[in-house]
N, C-alpha and C positions, 0 to 999 in steps of 0.2 A: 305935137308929135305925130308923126305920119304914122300909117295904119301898121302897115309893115314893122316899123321898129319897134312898137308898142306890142307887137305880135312874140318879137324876139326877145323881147323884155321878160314878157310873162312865161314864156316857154324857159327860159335862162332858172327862174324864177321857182317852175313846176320842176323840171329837173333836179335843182339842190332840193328841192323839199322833198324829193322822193328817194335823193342818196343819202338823206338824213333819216328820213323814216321809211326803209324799206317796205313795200307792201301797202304804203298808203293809205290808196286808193281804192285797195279790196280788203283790208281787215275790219273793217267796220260797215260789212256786208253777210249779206248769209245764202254762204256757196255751198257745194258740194250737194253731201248727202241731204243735208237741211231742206238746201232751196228743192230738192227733188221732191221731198217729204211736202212742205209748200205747196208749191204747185198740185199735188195729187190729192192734196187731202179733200173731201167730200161728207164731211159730216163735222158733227163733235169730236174733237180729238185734246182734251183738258189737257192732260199730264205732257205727252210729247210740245206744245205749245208752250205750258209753262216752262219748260225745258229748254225752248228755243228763248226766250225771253230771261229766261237767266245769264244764257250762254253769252245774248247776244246784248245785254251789261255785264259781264264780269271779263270781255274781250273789247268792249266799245270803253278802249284808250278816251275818246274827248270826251264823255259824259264822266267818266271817271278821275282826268284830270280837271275837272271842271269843282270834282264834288271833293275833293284832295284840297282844294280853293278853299274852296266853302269852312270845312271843318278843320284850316291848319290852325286856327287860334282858338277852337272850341275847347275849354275844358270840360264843362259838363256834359255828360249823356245826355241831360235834357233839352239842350241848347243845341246839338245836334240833330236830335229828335225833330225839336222844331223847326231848323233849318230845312233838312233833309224830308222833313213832310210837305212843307212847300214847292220844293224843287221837284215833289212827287206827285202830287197833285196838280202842280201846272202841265207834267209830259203825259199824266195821262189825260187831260183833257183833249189835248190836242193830238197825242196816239191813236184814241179812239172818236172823235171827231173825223182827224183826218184821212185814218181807214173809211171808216162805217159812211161816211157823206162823203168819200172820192174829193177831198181837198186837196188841189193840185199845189204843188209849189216846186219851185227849181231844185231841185237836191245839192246842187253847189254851193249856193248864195245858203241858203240853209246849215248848210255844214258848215261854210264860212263864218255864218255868226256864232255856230257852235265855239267856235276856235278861239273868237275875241271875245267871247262869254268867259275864255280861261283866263286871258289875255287881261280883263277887265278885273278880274276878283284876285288875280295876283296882284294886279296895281292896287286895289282898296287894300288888300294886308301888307305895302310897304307902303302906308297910308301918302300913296299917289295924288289922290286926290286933292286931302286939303292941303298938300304941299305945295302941288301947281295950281289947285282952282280956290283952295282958301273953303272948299265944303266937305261934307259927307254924303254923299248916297246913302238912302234907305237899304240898306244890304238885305232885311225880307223883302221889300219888291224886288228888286233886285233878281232873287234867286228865285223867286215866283216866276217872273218874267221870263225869264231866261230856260226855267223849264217848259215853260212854254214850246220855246224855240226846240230845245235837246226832244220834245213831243212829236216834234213837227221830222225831225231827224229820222228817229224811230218811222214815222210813218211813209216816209219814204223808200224806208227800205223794203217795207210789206206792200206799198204798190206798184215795186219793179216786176210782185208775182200776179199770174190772172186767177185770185182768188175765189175758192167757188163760194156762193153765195149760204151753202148748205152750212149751218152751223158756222156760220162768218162771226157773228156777235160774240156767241160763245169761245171760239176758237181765239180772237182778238183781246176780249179779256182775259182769258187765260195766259197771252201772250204776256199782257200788263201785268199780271200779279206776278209772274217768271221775271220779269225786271226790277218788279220791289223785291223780291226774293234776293237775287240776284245783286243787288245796291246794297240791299242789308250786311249779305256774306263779303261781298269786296269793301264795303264801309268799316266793319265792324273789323276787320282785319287791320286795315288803316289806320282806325281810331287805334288801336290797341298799338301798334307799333309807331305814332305820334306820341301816345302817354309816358312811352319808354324812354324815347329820344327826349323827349321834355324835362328829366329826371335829370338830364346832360346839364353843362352849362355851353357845351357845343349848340343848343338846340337857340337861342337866344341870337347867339353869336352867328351861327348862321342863315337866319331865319331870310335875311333879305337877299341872301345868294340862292335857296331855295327857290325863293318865290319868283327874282329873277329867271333862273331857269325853266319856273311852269310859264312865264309868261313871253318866254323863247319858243317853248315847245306851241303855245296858242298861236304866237304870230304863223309861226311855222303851217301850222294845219291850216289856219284863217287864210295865208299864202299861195299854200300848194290850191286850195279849193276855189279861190279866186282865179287862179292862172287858168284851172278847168273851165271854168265858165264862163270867161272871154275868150278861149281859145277854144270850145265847143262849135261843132258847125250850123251855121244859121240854118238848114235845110235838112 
């Protein structure tokens, strides 16, 4: 396929994915007043940071739909717990790795695996896998792994600012703990209103058109983030 059609393809491509999900490509960014706050800060600043790291999970749609994945078959609190610690533990390693040691990486292709990170854990709850491949995935690596990556996401978004180095550590952890915050209060919300629907006999019966649609929504982001970064300019 010549270069040119493959160009028209992916733009064809970015388009629908952006009249599908308005806003794209800047809601899962931190504009405004924020990045202003960002950019100026020069010391310790705990609380407004945590603040930004709640915001900026309880507004960050593909870690969210990602963790919506994760806990649609969890009955127990504790089974969630577990899940959801892992998936926390891997984004901050790699949040504050890939701040604090300037770990470069493409923020599209990034994003992109975000997307099929949903894409992936909708297919294992209409048990995809052993259907077409005859196995299971370890669903803890799995979500370990893959927090990794939603790590790497986060941190890309803290090195579009020229952060001053005064209280960087501090400021960045505190960023991490405003995103466990932040995961807990849009989790716990979630969980709580899965428990209800569960009570349904709808909840059963629709469970695979559910899941369908989150892994509509993943192709979707994984798409639109893909077209970005073959259509990005080389210079």
């Amino acid at each position: 396929m010549q270069q040119s059609a493959l160009h028209k393809i992916l733009f064809t491509l970015s388009l629908i994915a952006a009249l599908v999900f308005p806003g794209l490509a800047f809601a899962h960014s931190i504009a405004g007043g924020d990045a202003s706050f960002v950019e100026a800060s020069n010391g310790p600043a705990i609380f407004p940071f945590m603040y930004l790291g709640a915001k900026h999970m309880v507004t960050g749609y593909d870690h969210l739909l990602f963790l919506v994945g994760v806990i649609f078959f969890l009955y127990r609190p504790r089974h969630v717990v577990q899940y959801v610690t892992l998936f926390a533990i891997g984004h901050s390693i790699t949040l504050l790795i890939g701040v604090l040691a300037n770990v470069q990486v493409n923020a599209y292709f990034i994003d992109a695996i975000i997307g099929l990170s949903i894409v992936y854990k909708a297919l294992e709850n209409m048990d995809g896998f052993k259907r077409l491949l005859g196995f299971e995935p370890n669903t803890r690596v799995a979500v370990f792994v893959f927090g990794l990556f939603h790590g790497l996401g986060l941190a890309t978004k803290l090195q579009e600012f020229n952060l001053s180095p005064n209280g960087l550590v501090i400021n960045i952890i505190s960023f991490n703990v405003g995103v466990e915050i932040g995961q807990v209060l849009a989790l716990s919300a979630v969980f709580i209103l899965l428990s209800v629907w569960r009570t349904r006999d709808s909840f059963l019966r629709n469970a695979f058109v559910t899941n369908t649609a989150l892994m509509t929504g993943g192709f979707l982001l994984a798409g639109f983030q893909l077209s970005a970064l073959f259509l990005q300019s080389p210079y």
